[in-house]
PAVEX-541252 format. One record per residue: z, y, x of N, C-alpha, C in turn; residue in one letter. Coordinates in pm, whole numbers. Each point is the difference from the previous one (the first is absolute). Layout:
BEGIN
nZ nY nX caZ caY caX cZ cY cX resn
Z Y X Z Y X Z Y X A
...
This chain:
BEGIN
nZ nY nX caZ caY caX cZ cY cX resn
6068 10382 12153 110 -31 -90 130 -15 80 X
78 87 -40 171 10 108 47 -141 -53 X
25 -46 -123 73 -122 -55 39 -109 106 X
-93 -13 51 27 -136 115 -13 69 177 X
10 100 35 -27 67 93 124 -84 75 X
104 24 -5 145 -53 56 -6 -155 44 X
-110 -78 -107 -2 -141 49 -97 -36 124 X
-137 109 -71 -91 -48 118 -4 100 156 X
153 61 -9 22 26 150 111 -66 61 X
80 -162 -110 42 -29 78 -95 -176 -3 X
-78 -8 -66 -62 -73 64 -147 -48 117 X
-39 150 34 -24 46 73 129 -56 166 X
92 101 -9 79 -71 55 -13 -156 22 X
67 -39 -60 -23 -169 -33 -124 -65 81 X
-98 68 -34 -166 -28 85 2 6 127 X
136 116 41 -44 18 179 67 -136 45 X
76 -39 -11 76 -151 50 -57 -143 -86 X
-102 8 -44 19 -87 -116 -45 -111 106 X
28 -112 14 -48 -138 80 -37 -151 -33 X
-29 5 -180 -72 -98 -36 -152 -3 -39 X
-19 53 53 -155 48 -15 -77 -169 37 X
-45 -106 -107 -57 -59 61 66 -125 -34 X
104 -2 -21 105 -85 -81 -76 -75 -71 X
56 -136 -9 -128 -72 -118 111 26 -126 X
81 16 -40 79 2 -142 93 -127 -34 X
-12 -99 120 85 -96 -20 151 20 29 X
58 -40 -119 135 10 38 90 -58 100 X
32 59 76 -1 -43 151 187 -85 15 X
63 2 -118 128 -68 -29 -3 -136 -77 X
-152 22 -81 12 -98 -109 50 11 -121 X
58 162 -21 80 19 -120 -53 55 -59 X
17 -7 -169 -24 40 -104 98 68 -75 X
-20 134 -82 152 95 -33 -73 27 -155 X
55 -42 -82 -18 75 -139 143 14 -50 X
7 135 -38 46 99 20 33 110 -128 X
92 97 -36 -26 89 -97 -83 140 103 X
-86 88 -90 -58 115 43 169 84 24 X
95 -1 -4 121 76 -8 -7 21 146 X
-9 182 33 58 19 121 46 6 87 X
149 -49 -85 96 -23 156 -27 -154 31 X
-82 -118 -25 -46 -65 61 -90 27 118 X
52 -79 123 -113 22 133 -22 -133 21 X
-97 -63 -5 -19 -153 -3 -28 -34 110 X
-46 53 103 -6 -24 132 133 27 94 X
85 123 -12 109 -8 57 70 -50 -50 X
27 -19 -134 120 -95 -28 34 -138 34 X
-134 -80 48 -26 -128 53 -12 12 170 X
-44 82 3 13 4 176 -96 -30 81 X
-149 14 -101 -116 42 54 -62 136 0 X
-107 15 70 -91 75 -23 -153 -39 -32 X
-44 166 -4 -156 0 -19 -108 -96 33 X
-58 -115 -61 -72 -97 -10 25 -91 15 X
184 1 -28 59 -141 -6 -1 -115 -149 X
-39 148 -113 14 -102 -134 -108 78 -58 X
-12 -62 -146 -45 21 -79 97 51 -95 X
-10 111 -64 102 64 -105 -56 29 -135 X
68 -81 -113 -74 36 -134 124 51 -118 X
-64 163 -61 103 31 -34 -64 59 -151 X
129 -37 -67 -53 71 -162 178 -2 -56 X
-43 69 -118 130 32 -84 82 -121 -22 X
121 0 54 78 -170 18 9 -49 82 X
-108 2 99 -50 -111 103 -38 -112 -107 X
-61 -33 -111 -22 -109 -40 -140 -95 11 X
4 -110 -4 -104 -72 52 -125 -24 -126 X
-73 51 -2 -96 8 -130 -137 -54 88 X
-138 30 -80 -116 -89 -12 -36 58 136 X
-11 139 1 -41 73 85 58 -39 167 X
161 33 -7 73 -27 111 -20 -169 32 X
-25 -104 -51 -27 -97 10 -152 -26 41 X
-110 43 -50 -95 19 54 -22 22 177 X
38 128 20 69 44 135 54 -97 85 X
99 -64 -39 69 -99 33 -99 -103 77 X
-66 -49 -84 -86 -127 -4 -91 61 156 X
-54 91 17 -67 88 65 68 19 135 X
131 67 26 91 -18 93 -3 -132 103 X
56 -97 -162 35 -166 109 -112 -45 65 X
-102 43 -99 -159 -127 90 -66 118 89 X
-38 87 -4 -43 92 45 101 77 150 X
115 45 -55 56 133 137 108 -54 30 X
51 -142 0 117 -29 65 123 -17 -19 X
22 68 -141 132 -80 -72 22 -101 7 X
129 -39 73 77 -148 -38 132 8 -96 X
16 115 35 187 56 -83 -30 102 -71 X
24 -23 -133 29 142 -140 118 -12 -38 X
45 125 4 121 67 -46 -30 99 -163 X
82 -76 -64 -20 131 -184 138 46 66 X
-11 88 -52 118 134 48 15 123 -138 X
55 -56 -83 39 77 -125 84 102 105 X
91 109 -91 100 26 40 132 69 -109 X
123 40 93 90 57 -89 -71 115 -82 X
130 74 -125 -64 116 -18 -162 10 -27 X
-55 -79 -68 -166 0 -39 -8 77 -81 X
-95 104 -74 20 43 -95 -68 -83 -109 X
-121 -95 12 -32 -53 -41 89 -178 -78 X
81 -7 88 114 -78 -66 116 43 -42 X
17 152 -1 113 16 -51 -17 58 -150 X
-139 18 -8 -59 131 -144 -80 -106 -86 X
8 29 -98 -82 -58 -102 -117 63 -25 X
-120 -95 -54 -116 96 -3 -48 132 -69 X
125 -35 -132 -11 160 -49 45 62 83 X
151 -2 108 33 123 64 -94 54 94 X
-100 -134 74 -48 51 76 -161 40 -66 X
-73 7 -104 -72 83 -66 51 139 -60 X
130 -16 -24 42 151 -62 -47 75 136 X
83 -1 124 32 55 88 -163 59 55 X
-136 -164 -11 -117 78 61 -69 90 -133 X
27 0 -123 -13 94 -89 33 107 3 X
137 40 35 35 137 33 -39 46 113 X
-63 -98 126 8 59 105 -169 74 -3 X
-50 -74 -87 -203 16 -19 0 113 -81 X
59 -35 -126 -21 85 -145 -105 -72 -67 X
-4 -116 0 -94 -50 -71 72 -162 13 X
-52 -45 -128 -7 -179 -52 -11 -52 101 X
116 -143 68 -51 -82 101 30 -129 -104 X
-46 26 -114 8 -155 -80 -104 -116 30 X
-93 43 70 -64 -81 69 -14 -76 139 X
106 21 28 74 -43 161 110 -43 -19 X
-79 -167 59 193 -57 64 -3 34 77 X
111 -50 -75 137 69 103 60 -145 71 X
-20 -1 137 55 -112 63 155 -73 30 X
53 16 -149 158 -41 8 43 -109 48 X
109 -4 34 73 -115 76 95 -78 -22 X
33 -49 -127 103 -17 -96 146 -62 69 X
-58 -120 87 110 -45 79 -94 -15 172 X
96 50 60 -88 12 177 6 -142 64 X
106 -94 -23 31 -111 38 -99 -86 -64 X
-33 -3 -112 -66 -66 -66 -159 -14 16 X
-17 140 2 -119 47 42 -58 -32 121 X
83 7 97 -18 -25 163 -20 -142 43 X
61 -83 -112 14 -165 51 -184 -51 -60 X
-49 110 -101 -90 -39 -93 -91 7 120 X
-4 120 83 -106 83 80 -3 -123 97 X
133 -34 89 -37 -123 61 -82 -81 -20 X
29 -92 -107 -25 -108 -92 -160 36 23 X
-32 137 -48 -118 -18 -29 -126 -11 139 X
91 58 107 -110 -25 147 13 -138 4 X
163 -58 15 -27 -146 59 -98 -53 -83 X
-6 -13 -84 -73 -78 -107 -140 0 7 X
-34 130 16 -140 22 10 -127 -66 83 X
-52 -102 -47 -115 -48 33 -75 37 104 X
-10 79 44 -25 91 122 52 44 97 X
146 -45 3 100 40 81 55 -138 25 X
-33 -7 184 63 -151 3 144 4 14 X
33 -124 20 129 -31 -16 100 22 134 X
-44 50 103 -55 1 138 125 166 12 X
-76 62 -107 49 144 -2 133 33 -51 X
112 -1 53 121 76 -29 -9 141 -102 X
42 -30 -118 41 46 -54 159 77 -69 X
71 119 25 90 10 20 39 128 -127 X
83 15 -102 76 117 -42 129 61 4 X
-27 95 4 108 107 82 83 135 -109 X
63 48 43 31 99 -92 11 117 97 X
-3 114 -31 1 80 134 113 147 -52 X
102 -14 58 58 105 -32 -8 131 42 X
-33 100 -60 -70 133 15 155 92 78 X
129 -59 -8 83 102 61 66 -57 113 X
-3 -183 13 4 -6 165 -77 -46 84 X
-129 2 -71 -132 -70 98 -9 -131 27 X
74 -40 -90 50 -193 29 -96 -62 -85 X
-53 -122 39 -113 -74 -78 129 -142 8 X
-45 -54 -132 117 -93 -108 -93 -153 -28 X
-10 -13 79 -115 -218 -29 75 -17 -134 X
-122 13 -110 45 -64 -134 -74 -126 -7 X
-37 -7 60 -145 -161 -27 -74 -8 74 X
């Protein structure tokens, strides 16, 4: 199959230098990054680590749900988190679109009904972001021990913004 040919010769590549072989998976900074899946996010260079320095959790928003919280819980007692960063950012499409726009848009893009999918909207990012906090510190499972921090991350000068 050609489809992925281009990736697995450059990770191939990648294989001849690769030097964590053996790594236990602990985050070797203590940090924690949740994050939006949005591209021009680099969550490791934008903070000024590298490879097996954090833990990075990413979904539509960067928002903190059952799942990403789960994770979480997993991180602090388990691989070494002391510091989480939520990292919404500018320009989201998910906070700037409403859920019809953003169902029209995966409707036309499929050709078929996405009336059965949320759609992960973001009504207010500030609001939202203080909630996501709120909801690690708080969490029963997450001691008090652990720095918790939100950020805003601007997608056109690479600047991260301490909202909470």
């Amino acid at each position: 199959m050609p489809d992925f040919d281009d990736l697995i010769r450059a990770n191939q590549d990648y294989a001849a230098s690769f030097s964590l072989g053996g790594f236990d998976g602990i985050a070797r900074a203590g940090v924690g990054v949740v994050t939006c899946m949005d591209s021009r996010i680099e969550p490791l260079a934008m903070l000024g680590l590298t490879q097996g320095d954090a833990k990075i959790l990413r979904n539509p928003g960067g928002r903190v749900n059952h799942d990403t919280l789960e994770a979480l819980v997993l991180a602090v007692h388990l691989l070494g988190v002391q510091r989480i960063l939520v990292i919404p950012h500018t320009r989201c499409a998910v906070a700037s679109s409403t859920a019809e726009e953003l169902r029209s848009r995966v409707e036309e893009s499929a050709g078929d009904s996405a009336a059965d999918v949320t759609m992960p909207v973001v009504r207010d990012q500030l609001e939202a972001l203080a909630d996501d906090v709120q909801k690690i510190r708080t969490h029963r499972l997450v001691p008090g021990t652990v720095e918790v921090g939100g950020f805003i991350y601007d997608v056109d000068t690479g600047l991260l913004d301490r909202r909470f």
